[in-house]
C-alpha positions as CSV (number, residue, x, y, z in Angstrom):
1,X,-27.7,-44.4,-6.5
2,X,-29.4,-41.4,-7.1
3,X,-27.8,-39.5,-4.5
4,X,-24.7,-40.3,-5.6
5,X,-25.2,-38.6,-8.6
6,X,-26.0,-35.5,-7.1
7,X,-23.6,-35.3,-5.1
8,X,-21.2,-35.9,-8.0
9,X,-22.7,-32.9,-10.0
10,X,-23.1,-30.6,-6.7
11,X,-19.4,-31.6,-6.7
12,X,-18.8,-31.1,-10.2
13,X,-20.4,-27.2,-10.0
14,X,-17.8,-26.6,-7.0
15,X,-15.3,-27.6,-9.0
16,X,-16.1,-25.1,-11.5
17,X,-16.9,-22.5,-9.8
18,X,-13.5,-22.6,-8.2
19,X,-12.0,-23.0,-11.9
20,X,-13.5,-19.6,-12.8
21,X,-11.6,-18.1,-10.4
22,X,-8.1,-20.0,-10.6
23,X,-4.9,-17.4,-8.9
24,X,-7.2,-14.7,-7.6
25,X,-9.9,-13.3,-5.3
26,X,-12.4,-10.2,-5.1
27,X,-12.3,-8.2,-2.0
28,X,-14.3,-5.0,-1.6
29,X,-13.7,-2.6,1.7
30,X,-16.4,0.3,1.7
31,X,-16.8,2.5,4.9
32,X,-18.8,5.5,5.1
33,X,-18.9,8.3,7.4
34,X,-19.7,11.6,8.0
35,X,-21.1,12.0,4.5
36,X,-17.4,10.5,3.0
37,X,-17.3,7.4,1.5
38,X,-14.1,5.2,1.0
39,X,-14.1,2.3,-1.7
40,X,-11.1,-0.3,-2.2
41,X,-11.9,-3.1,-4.7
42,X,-9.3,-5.8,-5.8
43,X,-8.9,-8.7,-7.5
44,X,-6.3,-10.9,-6.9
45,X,-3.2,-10.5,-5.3
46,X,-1.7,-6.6,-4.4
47,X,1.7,-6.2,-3.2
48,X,3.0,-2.7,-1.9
49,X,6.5,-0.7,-2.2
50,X,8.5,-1.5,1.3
51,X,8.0,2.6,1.6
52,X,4.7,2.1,1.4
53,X,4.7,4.7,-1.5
54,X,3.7,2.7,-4.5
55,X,2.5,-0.6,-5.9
56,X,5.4,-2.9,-7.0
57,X,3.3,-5.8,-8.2
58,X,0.0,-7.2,-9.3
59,X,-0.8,-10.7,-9.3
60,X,-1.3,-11.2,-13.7
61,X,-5.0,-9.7,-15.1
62,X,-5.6,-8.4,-11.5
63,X,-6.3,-5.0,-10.1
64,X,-7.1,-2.6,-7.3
65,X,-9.7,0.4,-7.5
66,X,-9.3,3.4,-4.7
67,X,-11.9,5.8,-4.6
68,X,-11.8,8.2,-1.6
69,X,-15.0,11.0,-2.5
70,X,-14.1,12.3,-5.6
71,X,-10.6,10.8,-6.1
72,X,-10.4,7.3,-8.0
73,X,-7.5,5.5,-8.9
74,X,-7.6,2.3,-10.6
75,X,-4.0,-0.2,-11.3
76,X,-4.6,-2.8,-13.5
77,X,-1.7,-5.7,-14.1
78,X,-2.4,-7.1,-17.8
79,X,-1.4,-11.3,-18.2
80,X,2.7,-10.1,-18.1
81,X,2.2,-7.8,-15.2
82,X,2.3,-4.9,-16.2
83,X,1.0,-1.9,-14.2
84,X,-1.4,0.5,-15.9
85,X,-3.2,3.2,-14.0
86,X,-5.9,5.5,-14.5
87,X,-6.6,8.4,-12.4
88,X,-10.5,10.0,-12.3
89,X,-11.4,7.7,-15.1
90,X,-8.9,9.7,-17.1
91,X,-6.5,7.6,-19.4
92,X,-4.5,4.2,-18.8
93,X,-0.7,5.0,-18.4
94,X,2.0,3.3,-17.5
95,X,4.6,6.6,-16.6
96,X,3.1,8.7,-13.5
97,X,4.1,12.2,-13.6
98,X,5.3,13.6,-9.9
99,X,1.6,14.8,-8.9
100,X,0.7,11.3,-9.6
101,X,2.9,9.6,-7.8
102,X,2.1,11.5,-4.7
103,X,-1.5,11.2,-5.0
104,X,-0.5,6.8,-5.4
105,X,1.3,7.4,-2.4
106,X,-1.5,8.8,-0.3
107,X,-3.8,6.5,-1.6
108,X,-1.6,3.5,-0.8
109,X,-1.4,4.3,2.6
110,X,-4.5,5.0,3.6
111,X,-5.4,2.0,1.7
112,X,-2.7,0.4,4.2
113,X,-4.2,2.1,7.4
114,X,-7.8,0.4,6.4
115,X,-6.5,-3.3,6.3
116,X,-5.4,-3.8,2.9
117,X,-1.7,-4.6,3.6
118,X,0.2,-6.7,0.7
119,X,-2.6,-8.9,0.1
């Protein structure tokens, strides 16, 4: 009988630890070399431009952090997702200006030519 009841509350703590993390996931890809170091964090689910140029969704309260040496960019989708980004811990913004949007560009594919492809 005993054993049954820990296996009901080793159940139970599964349960909630999957609860915490209902509609999303964590994913970190670091690689270093040659002294460079490349970073992609994100939490739940990303979804990329078909020219590969942009980010056209978010999955709600989720986000994706580049950092590439000195260069950081960080997209953030609030509980409506909507896309705020924030470039060299600068400020959030929701309008890129055309410098911007290139840099998003190069960082979105090289974030594609590392493995992180609309997931």
């Amino acid at each position: 009988m005993k054993k049954l009841g820990y296996v009901l509350v080793v159940i139970g703590v599964i349960a909630l630890l999957d609860a915490c993390h209902i509609g999303g996931r964590h994913t970190v890809i670091v690689e270093n070399a040659n002294g460079k170091e490349r970073r992609i964090e994100y939490r739940g689910h990303v979804f990329f431009t078909a020219d590969s140029s942009g980010i056209s969704r978010i999955s709600p309260n989720g986000e994706v952090k580049y950092k590439n040496d000195d260069f950081e960019i960080t997209a953030e989708s609030d509980y409506n997702g909507h896309i705020t980004y924030r470039f060299n811990d600068g400020e959030k913004k929701k309008e890129l200006n055309s410098d911007e949007k290139v840099s998003l560009a190069k960082a979105v594919r090289d974030m594609m030519r590392v493995g992180h492809n609309n997931k």
